[in-house]
C-alpha positions as CSV (number, residue, x, y, z in Angstrom):
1,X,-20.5,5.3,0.6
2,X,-17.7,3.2,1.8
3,X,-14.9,1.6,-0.3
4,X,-16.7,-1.9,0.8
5,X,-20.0,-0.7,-1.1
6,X,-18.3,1.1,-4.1
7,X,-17.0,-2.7,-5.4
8,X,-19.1,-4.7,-7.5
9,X,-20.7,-8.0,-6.7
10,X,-17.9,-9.7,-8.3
11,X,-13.8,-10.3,-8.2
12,X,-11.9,-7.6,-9.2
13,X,-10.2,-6.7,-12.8
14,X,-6.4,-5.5,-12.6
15,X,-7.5,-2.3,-13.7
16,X,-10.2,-1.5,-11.1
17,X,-7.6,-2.6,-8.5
18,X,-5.3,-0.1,-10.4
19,X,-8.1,2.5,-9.9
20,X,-8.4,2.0,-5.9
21,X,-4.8,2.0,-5.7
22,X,-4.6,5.6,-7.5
23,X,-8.0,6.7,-5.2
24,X,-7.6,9.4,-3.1
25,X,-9.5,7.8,0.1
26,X,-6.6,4.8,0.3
27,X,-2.9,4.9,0.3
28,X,-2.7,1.5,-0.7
29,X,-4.4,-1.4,-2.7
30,X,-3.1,-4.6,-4.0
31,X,-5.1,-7.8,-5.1
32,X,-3.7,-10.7,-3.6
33,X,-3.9,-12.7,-6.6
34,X,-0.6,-11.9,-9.4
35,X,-3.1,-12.2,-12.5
36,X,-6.2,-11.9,-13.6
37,X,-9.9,-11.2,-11.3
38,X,-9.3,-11.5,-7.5
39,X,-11.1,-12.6,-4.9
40,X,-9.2,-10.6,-2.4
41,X,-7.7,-7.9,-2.0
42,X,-5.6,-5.5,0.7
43,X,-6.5,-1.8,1.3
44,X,-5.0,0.7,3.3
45,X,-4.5,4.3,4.5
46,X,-2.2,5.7,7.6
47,X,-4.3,4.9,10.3
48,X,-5.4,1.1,9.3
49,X,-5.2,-2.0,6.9
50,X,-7.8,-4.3,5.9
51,X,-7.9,-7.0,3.9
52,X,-11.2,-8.1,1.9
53,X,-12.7,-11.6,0.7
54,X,-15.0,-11.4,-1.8
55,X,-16.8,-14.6,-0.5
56,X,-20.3,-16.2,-0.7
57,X,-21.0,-13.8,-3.6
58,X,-20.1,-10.6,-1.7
59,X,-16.9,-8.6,-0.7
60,X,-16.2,-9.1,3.5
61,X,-13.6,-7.6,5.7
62,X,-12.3,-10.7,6.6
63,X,-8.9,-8.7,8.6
64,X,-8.5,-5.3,10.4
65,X,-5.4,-3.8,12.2
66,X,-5.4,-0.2,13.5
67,X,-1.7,1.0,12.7
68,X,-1.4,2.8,16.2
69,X,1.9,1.3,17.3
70,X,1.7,-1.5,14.9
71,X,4.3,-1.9,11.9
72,X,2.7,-1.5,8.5
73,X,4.3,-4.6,7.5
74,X,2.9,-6.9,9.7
75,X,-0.4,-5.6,9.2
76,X,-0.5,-6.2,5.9
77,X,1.0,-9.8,6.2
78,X,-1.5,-10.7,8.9
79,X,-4.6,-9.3,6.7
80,X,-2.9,-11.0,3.6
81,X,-2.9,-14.4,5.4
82,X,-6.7,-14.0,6.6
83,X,-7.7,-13.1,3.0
84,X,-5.7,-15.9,1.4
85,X,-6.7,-18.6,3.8
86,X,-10.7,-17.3,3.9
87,X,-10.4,-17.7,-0.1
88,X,-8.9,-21.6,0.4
89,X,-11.7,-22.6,2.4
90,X,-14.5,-21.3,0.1
C-alpha cells in the first residue's frame, strides 16, 4: 500500500500530517495550507517530491520531480505551485 492509498477520502488534520511527516517511508511532509484540514499537501524522500491535491473527492498527484540533479528546493516550490493552483481551480 502506497502513501496515496493509506490517506482517507478527505483533507487532512494537522496531526495526521504530523504523522506522515514522522513516517519512516518519507523524509518530508508539509500541508500546504498554515491551519486547519488541507487539501494539499507536499511529500518527499531522497530520491523524489510530490505534491498531492485532494480533488474531486480523492487525493491526486497533481506534481512529480525526480531529485537526480535537481535542487530539493525547486522541487518542492514547483510541486507546491501545482498543488496550490489545482486547489484554486476546484
Amino acid at each position: 500500500m502506497g502513501t496515496l492509498d493509506s490517506l482517507p477520502a478527505r483533507p487532512l488534520r494537522e496531526s495526521e500530517v504530523a504523522a506522515l511527516n514522522r513516517s519512516d517511508g518519507l523524509q518530508y511532509a508539509v500541508a500546504t495550507e498554515r491551519a486547519g484540514p488541507t487539501g494539499g499537501i507536499i511529500i518527499a524522500t531522497d530520491e523524489w517530491v510530490k505534491g498531492l491535491a485532494f480533488a474531486d473527492s480523492e487525493w491526486n498527484v497533481v506534481a512529480s520531480e525526480r531529485l537526480d540533479g535537481t535542487p530539493r528546493p525547486d522541487a518542492l516550490r514547483r510541486c507546491e505551485r501545482a498543488v496550490v493552483e489545482t486547489l484554486r481551480a476546484e
